[in-house]
N, C-alpha and C positions, 0 to 999 in steps of 0.2 A: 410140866409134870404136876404143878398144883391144880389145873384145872382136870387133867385125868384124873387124881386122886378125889377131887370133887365130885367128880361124876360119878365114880368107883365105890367109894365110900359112902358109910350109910351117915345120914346127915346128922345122926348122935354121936359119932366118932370125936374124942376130945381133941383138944389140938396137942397134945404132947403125942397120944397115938398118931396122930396126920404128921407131924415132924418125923417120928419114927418111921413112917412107910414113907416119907421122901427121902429118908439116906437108906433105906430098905431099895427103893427103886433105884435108885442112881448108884447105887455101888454093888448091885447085884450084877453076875454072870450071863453069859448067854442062854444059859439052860434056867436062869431065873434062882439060882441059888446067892444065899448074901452071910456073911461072915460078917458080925461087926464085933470090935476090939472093945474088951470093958471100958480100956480107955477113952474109947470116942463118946461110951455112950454117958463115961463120969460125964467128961466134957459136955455133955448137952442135958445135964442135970438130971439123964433117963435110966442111969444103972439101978439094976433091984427093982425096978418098976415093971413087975409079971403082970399086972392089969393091963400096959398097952400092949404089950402083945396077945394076952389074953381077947383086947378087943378085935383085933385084927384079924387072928383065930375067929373068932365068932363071926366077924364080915364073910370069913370064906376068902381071905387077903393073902393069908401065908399059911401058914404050918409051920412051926417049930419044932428043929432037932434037938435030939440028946442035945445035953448041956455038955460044951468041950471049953473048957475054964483056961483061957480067959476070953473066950469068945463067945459069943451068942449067934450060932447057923440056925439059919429058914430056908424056907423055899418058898419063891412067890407061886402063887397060886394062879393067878388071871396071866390067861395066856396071852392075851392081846398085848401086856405091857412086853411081850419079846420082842414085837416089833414095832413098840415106838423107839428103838435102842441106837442110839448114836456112838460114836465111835467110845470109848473106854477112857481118852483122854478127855475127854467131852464132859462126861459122865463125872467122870473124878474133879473137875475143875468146877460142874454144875454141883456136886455135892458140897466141896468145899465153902462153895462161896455159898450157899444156902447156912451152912452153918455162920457167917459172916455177911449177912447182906448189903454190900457197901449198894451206895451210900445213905440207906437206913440201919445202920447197926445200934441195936439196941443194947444198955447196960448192960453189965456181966448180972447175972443174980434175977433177972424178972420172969416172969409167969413163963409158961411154953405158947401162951393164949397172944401176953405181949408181942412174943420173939416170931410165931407163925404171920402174926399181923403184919410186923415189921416186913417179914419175909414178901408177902403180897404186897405191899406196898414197892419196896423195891423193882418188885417183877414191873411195875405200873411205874416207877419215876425217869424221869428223867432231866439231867442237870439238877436243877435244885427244887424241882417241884413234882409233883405227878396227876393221875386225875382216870379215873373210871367209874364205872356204874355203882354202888352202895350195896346193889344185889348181888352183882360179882363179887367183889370182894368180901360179900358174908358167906356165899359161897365157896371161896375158898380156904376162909376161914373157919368154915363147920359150923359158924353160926347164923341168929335174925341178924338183919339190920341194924337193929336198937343194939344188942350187943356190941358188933362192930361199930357204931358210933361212941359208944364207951371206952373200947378198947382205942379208939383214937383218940379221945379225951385222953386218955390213961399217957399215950406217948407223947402226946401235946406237954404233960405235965412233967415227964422226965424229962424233958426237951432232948427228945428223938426228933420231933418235928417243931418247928414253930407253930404254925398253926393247920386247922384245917378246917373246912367249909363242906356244908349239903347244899347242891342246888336243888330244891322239891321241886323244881319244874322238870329237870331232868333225871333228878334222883342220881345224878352226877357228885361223887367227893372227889373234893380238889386240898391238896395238900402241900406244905410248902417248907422245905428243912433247914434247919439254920447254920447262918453262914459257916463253913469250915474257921479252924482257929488261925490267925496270920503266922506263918514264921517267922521267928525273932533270929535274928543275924547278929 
């Protein structure tokens, strides 16, 4: 879903708007309609924030309905996201865990810039490390290169990750997360 939203979205799109249309996608209807609860959107630090939908609107992404308190209804716009549509449990589980990206979760309280990156990263690890293209992943993330090399620094520093690495030959980042904590018995 992050790389259709890449492709989708216009490449000025922020990343708290890019978070918003991936629980907009993955918890939408068959007919492309989505209901989110104030609550979920407290939860992801997006409530009262009318600019990202505002931007969304302006991609031609959604449309938004009356306001029905305590919910915020749209309608997806792009027909084509109807049938990338998996089953409903699917959808609900890939939502959830996008809000939670084990095992890149990032701090409670950081950027939507951090939490989006975190996200992409996730999509790319496995076990305790991961590793993709630099351009992919700025692409997912709505931003340059240089950007997301920042935004890696930035999580290197909360230690989300231990560390991580460019290869300029292949424009390969390689990333590497630290060890889970032992359980005391």
């Amino acid at each position: 879903m992050l790389t259709y939203l890449s492709a989708v979205l216009p490449q000025f799109t922020s990343p708290a708007a890019r978070l918003l249309a991936l629980q907009c996608a993955l918890r939408a209807d068959t007919r492309g309609c989505v209901r989110l609860p104030a609550g979920l959107l407290r939860g992801m630090r997006l409530h009262g924030r009318t600019e990202l939908w505002d931007e969304l609107e302006h991609a031609a992404w959604l449309r938004r309905r009356p306001r029905r308190h305590p919910h915020v209804e749209a309608q997806l716009l792009d027909a084509a996201l109807l049938y990338l549509r998996p089953g409903s449990r699917t959808r609900a589980r890939a939502a959830h865990w996008a809000l939670h990206p084990v095992p890149v979760a990032v701090p409670a309280g950081r950027t939507p810039a951090m939490r989006l990156a975190a996200l992409a990263l996730a999509a790319h690890t496995s076990g305790d490390a991961g590793s993709t293209d630099l351009d992919v992943l700025a692409r997912l993330c709505g931003h340059v290169s240089q950007q997301t090399a920042e935004l890696l620094d930035r999580l290197v520093a909360s230690h989300t990750l231990t560390v991580w690495r460019h290869n300029l030959e292949t424009d390969e980042a390689f990333w590497w997360l630290p060890e889970p904590p032992k359980a005391r018995f």
